[in-house]
C-alpha positions as CSV (number, residue, x, y, z in Angstrom):
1,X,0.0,0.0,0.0
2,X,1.5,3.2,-1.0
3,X,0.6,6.5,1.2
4,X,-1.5,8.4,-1.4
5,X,-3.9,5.0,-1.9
6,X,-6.3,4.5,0.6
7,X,-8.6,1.7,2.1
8,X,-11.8,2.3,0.2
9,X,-9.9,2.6,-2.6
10,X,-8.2,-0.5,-2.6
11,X,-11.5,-2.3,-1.7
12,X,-12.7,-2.9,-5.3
13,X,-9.6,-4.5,-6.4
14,X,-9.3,-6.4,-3.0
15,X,-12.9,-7.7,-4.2
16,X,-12.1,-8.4,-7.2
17,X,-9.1,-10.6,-7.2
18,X,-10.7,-12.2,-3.9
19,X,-13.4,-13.3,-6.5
20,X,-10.6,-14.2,-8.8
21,X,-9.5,-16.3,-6.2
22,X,-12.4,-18.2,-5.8
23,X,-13.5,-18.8,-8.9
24,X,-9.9,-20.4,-9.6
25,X,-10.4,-22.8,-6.4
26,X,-13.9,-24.1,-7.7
27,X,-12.9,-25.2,-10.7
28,X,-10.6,-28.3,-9.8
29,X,-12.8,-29.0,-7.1
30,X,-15.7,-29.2,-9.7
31,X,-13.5,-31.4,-11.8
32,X,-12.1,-33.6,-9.3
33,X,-15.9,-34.5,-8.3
34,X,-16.9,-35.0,-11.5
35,X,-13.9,-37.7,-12.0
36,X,-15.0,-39.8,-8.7
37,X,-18.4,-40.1,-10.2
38,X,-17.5,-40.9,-13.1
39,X,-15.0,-43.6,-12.0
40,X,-17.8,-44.7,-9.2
41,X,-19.8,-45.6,-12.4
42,X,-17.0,-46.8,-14.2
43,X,-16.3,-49.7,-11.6
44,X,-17.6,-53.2,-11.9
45,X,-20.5,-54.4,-9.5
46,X,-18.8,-55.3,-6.2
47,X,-18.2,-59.1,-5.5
48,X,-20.4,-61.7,-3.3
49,X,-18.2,-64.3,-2.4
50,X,-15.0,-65.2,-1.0
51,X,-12.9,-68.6,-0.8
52,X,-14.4,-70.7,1.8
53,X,-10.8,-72.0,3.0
54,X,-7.6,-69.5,4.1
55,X,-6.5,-68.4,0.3
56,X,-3.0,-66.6,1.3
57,X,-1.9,-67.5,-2.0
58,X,-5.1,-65.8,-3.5
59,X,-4.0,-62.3,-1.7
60,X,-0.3,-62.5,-2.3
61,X,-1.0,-62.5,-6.2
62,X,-3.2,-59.6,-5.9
63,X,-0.9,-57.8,-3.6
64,X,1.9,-58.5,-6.4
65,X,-0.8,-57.6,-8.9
66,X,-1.4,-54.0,-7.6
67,X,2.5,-53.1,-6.5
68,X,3.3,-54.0,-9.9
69,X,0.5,-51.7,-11.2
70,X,-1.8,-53.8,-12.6
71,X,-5.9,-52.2,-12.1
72,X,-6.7,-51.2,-8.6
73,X,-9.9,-52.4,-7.0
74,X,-11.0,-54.1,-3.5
75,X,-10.3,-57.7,-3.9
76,X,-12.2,-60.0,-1.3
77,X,-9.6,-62.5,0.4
78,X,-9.4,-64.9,2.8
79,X,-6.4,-65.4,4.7
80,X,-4.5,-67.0,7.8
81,X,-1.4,-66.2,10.0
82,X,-0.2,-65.2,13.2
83,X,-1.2,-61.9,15.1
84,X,2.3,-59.9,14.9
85,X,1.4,-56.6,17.0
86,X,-1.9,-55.0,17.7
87,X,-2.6,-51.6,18.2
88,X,-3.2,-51.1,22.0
89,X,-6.1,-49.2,22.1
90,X,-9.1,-49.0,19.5
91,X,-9.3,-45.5,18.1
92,X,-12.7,-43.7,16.7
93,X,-12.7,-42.6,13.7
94,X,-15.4,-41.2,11.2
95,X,-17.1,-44.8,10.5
96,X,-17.0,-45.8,14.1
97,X,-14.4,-47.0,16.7
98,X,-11.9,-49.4,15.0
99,X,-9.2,-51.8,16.5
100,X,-6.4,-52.8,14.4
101,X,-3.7,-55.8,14.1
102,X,-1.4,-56.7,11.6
103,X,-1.2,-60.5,10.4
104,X,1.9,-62.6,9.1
105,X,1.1,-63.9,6.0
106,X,4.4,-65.5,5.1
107,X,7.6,-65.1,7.0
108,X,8.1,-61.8,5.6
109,X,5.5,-60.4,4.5
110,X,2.4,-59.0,6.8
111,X,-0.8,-56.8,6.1
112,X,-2.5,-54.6,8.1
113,X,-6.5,-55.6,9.5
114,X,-8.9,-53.4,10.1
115,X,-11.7,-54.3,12.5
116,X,-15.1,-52.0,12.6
117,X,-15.8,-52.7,16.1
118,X,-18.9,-51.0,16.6
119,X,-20.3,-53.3,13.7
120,X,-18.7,-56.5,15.8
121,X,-20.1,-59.1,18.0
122,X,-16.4,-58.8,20.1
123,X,-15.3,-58.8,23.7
124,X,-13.8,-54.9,24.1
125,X,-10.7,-54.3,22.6
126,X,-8.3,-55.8,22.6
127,X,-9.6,-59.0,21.7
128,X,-6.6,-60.7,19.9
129,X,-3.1,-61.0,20.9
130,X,0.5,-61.0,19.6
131,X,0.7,-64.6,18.7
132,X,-2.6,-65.8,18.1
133,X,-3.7,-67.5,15.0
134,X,-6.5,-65.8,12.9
135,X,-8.5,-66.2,9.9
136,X,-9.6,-63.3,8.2
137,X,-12.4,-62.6,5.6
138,X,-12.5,-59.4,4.2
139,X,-11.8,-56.4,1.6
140,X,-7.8,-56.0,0.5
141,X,-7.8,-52.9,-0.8
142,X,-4.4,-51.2,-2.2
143,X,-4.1,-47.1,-2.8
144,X,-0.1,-47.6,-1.9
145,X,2.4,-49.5,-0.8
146,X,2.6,-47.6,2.2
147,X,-1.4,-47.3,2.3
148,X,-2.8,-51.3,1.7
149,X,-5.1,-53.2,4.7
150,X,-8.0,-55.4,5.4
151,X,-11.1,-54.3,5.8
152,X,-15.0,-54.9,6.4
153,X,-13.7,-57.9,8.4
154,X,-17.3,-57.6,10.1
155,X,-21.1,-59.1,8.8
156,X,-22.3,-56.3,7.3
157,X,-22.2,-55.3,3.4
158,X,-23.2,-52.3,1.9
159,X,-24.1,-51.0,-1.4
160,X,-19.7,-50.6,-2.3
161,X,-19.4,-54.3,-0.7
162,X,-21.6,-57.5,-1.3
163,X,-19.3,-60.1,0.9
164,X,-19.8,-60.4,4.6
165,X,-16.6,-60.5,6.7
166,X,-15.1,-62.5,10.3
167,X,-12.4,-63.0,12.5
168,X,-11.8,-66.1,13.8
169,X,-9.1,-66.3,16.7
170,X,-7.8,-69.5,18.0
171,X,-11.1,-71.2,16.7
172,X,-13.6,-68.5,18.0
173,X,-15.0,-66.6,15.7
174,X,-16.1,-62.9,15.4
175,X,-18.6,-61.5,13.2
């Protein structure tokens, strides 16, 4: 601001380039919803079924699939292994209050799980242990390889997911 211009003077231009400003930040918001519907019709119906037995095999070539950037999309699996570390405390988050675990699936390789507990018939958390052997049906999804889990481990489906999900540690099963 200079000494000869004054407040009400700058106000029009302040007005205008704030509604420059604006108008600049709505359009890639505009796009950016337009590309999630448009992928959200794009994708295929989701799936009803799962393998009936532990499938680790199943969820390693889909792992491999999306690292190596093959199509991304939830993939229902059904795996086994041993309980590694647990989070200590369930934490709430927007869909509800969720405890987490993460499960060796070979000797060196492990995935994160993701349990819904509000949607859960579960003792409080936690209800598994470093150690413990666990069978998991649920979603895999990928969005990195920093950024991959199981999820919808619980009962319910939804209109984005048609296959119900469970726990089962040391033989007793959660749902």
């Amino acid at each position: 601001m200079t000494p000869t211009t004054t407040p009400s003077a700058m106000r029009p231009a302040l007005l205008a380039g704030l509604a420059l400003c604006l108008s600049v930040m709505a359009v890639p918001q505009a796009q950016a919803r337009e590309g999630w519907y448009s992928h959200q019709q794009d994708r295929a119906a989701p799936p009803t079924q799962v393998s009936a037995t532990c499938d680790n095999a199943g969820f390693l070539s889909a792992q491999k699939n999306f690292e190596q950037g093959g199509p991304k999309g939830d993939v229902p699996v059904h795996i086994c292994g041993t309980v590694l570390t647990l989070a200590p405390h369930a934490k709430n988050t927007r869909s509800g209050l969720h405890g987490y675990f993460y499960v060796a699936v070979t000797p060196t390789i492990s995935i994160r799980i993701v349990t819904n507990l509000d949607e859960m018939h579960t003792p409080a958390w936690p209800w598994v242990a470093k150690g413990d052997h666990v069978d998991v049906v649920g979603r895999y999804y990928y969005d990195s390889y920093k950024r991959q889990g199981i999820d919808w481990t619980h009962r319910g489906t939804g209109r984005s997911w048609g296959v119900p999900g469970s726990v089962t540690v040391n033989g007793t099963h959660y749902d």
